[in-house]
C-alpha positions as CSV (number, residue, x, y, z in Angstrom):
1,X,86.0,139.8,99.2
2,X,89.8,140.6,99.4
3,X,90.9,142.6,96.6
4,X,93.4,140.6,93.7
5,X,96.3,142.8,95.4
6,X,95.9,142.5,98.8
7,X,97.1,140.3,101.4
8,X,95.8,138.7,104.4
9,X,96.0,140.4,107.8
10,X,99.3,139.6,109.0
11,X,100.1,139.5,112.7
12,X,103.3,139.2,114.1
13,X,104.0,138.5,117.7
14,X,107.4,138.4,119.1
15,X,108.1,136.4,122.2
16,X,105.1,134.0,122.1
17,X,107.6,131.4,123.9
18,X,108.4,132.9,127.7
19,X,111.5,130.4,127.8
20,X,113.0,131.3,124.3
21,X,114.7,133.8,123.6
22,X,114.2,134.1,119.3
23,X,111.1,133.1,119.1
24,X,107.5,134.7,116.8
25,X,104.3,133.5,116.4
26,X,103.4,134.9,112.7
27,X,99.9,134.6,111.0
28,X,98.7,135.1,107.8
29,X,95.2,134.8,107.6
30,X,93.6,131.8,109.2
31,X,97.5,130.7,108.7
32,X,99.5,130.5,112.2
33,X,102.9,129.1,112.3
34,X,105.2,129.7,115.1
35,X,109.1,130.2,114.7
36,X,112.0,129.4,116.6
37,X,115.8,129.9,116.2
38,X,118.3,128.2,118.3
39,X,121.7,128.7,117.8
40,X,124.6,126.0,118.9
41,X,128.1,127.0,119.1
42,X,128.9,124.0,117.0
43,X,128.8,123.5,113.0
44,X,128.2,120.0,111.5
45,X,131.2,117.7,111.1
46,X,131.6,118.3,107.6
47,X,131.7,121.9,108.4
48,X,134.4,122.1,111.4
49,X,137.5,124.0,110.9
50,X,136.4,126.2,108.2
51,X,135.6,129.1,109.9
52,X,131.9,129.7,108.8
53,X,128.8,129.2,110.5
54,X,125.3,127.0,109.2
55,X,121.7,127.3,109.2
56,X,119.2,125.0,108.6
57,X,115.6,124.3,109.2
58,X,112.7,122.3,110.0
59,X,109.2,122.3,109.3
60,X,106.2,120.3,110.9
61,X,102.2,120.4,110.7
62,X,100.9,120.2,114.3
63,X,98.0,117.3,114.2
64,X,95.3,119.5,114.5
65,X,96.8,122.0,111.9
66,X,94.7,120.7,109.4
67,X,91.1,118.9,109.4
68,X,91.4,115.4,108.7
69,X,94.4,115.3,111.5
70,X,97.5,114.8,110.1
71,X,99.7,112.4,111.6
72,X,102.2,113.3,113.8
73,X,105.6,113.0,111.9
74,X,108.2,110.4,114.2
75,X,110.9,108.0,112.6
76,X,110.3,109.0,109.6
77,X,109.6,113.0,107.1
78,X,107.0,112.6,104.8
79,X,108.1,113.9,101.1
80,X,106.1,117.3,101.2
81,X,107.9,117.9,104.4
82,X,111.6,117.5,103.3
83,X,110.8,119.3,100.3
84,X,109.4,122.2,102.4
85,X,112.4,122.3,105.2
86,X,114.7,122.9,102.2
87,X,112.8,125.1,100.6
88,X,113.1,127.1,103.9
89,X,116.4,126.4,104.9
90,X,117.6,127.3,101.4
91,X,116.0,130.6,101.0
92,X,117.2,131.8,104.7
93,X,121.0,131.0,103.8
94,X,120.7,133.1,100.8
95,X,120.9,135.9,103.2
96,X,123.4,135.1,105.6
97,X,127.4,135.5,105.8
98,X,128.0,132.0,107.2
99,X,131.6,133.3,107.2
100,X,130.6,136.2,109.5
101,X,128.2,133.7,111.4
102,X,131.6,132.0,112.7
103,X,131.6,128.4,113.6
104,X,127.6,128.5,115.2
105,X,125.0,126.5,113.4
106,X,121.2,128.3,113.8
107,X,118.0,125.8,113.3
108,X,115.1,127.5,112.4
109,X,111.7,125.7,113.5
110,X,108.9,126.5,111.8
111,X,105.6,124.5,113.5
112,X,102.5,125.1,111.8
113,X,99.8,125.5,114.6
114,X,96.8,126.7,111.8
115,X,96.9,125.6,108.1
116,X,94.8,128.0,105.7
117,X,97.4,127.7,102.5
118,X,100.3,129.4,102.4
119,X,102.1,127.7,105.3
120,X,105.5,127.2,103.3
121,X,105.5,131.1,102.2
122,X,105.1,132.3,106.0
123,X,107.8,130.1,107.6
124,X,109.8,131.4,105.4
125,X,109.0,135.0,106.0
126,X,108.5,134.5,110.0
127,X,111.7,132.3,110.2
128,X,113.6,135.2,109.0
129,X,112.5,137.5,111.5
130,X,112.9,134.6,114.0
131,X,116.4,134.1,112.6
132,X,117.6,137.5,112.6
133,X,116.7,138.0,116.4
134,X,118.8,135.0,116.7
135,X,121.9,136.5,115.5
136,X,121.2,139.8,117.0
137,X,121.1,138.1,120.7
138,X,124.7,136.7,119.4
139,X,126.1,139.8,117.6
140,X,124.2,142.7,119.3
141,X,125.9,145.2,116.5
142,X,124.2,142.8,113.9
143,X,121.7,144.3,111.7
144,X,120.0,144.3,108.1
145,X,123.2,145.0,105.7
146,X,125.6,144.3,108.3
147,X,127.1,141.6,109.9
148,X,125.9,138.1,109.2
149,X,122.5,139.3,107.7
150,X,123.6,140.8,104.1
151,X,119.6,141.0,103.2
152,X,116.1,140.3,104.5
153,X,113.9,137.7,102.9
154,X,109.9,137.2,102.3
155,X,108.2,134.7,100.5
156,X,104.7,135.0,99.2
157,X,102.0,132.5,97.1
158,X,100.5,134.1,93.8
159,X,97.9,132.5,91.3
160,X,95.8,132.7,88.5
161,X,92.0,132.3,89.7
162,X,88.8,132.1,87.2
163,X,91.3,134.0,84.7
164,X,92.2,136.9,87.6
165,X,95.8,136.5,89.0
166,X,95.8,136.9,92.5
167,X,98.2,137.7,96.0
168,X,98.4,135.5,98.8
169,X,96.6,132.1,98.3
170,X,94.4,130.8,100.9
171,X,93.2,127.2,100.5
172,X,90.0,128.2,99.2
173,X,91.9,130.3,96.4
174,X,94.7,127.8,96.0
175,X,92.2,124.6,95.5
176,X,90.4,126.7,92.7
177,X,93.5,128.1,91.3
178,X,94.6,127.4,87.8
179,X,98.1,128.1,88.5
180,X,99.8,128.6,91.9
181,X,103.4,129.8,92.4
182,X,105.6,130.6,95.7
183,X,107.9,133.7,95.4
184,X,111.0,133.7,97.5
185,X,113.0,137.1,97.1
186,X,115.0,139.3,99.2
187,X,114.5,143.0,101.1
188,X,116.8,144.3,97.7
189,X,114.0,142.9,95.2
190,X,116.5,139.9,93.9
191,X,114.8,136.0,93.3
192,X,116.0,133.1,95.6
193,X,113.5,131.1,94.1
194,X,110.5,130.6,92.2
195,X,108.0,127.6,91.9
196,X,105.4,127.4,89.7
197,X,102.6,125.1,88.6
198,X,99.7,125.1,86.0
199,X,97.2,122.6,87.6
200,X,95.4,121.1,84.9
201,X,96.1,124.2,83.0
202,X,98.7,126.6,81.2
203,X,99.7,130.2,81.5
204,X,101.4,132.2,79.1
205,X,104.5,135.4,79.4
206,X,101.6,138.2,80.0
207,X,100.5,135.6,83.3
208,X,103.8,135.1,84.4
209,X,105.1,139.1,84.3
210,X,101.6,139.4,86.5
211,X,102.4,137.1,88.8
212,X,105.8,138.0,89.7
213,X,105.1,141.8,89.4
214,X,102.0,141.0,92.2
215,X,104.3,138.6,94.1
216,X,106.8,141.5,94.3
217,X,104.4,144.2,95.3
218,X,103.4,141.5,97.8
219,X,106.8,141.0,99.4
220,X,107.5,144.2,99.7
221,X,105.1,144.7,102.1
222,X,106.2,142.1,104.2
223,X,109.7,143.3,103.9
224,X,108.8,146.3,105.2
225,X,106.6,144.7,108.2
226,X,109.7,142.5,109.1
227,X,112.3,145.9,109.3
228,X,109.9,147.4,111.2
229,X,109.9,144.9,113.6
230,X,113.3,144.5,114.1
231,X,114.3,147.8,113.8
């Protein structure tokens, strides 16, 4: 049994894709999505002639992500899936000079080839890392603090279990939890975003200092796990 505190084995593997050159497979668990960046030297039309740079993403569940298969996604993005590509997309601008980007536009792919919970939380985190080699194969002097990327971001799940808060949700924990919440915050300890949901249930001030104290011990960890990596 994990302990409340602790979270899943995390592997990160940079370079997955031969072909690509900002690319990282990153697991979480039973949890595997992989991560692409691709940067254009282009900005959408409503965005030419300004002088700043974009990023955006997208998110997608492979068919055999999940058991039953999910359906492959083609004219048209279910709900859950806009939601989430914002979510992502959201969280990595909040950490990136688009003026200092220049006119480029970066979209972050996040597939999810393994589905154990958590999926939204670690294309976030993996996305950044995939993101950051991105701009560093564009602006070689680019690093943490400076250039485009002003911070690093993580993301982490956190619940309250049979009364027990708890870091890192897999979909065992997550289908038993009483409350779940995703914890978006930056390498410097600020929020980008928090979402939180009693299911069936209610949690009071004492819960919710638990939660976000765990989720921040949490992302810390992966903070330091995504500097490490990129040096």
């Amino acid at each position: 049994m994990r302990p409340d505190n602790q979270l899943r084995p995390v592997e990160i593997q940079l370079g997955y894709l031969a072909h690509h050159p900002a690319n990282v497979l990153y697991r979480s668990g039973n949890t595997m999505v992989l991560c692409t960046a691709s940067v254009e030297p282009s900005v959408p039309p409503w965005m030419a002639g300004k002088g700043k740079g974009w990023v955006t993403a997208e998110y997608n569940m492979l068919p055999g992500s999940t058991v039953p298969r999910k359906s492959r996604e083609r004219s048209k993005v279910d709900g859950r899936t806009t939601e989430i590509q914002r979510l992502i997309g959201r969280s990595l601008r909040a950490v990136v000079d688009l003026n200092a980007l220049g006119e480029r536009s970066i979209v972050v792919d996040c597939d999810v080839l393994q589905a154990d919970g958590g999926t939204r939380t670690a294309s976030i985190t993996g996305g950044f890392i995939a993101l950051a080699k991105a701009i560093q194969n564009e602006l070689p002097d680019a690093t943490i603090g400076q250039g485009p990327l002003r911070d690093s971001i993580a993301a982490i799940s956190v619940g309250v279990v049979a009364g027990a808060v708890k870091l890192d949700l897999d979909y065992e924990l997550d289908y038993a939890a009483d409350v779940d919440m995703n914890v978006v915050m930056t390498g410097s300890g600020r929020f980008v975003e928090i979402q939180g949901t009693g299911e069936e249930a209610t949690f009071d001030d004492d819960q919710l200092s638990a939660m976000i104290a765990m989720a921040r011990h949490g992302i810390s960890e992966l903070t330091q796990l995504q500097r490490d990596l990129l040096g």
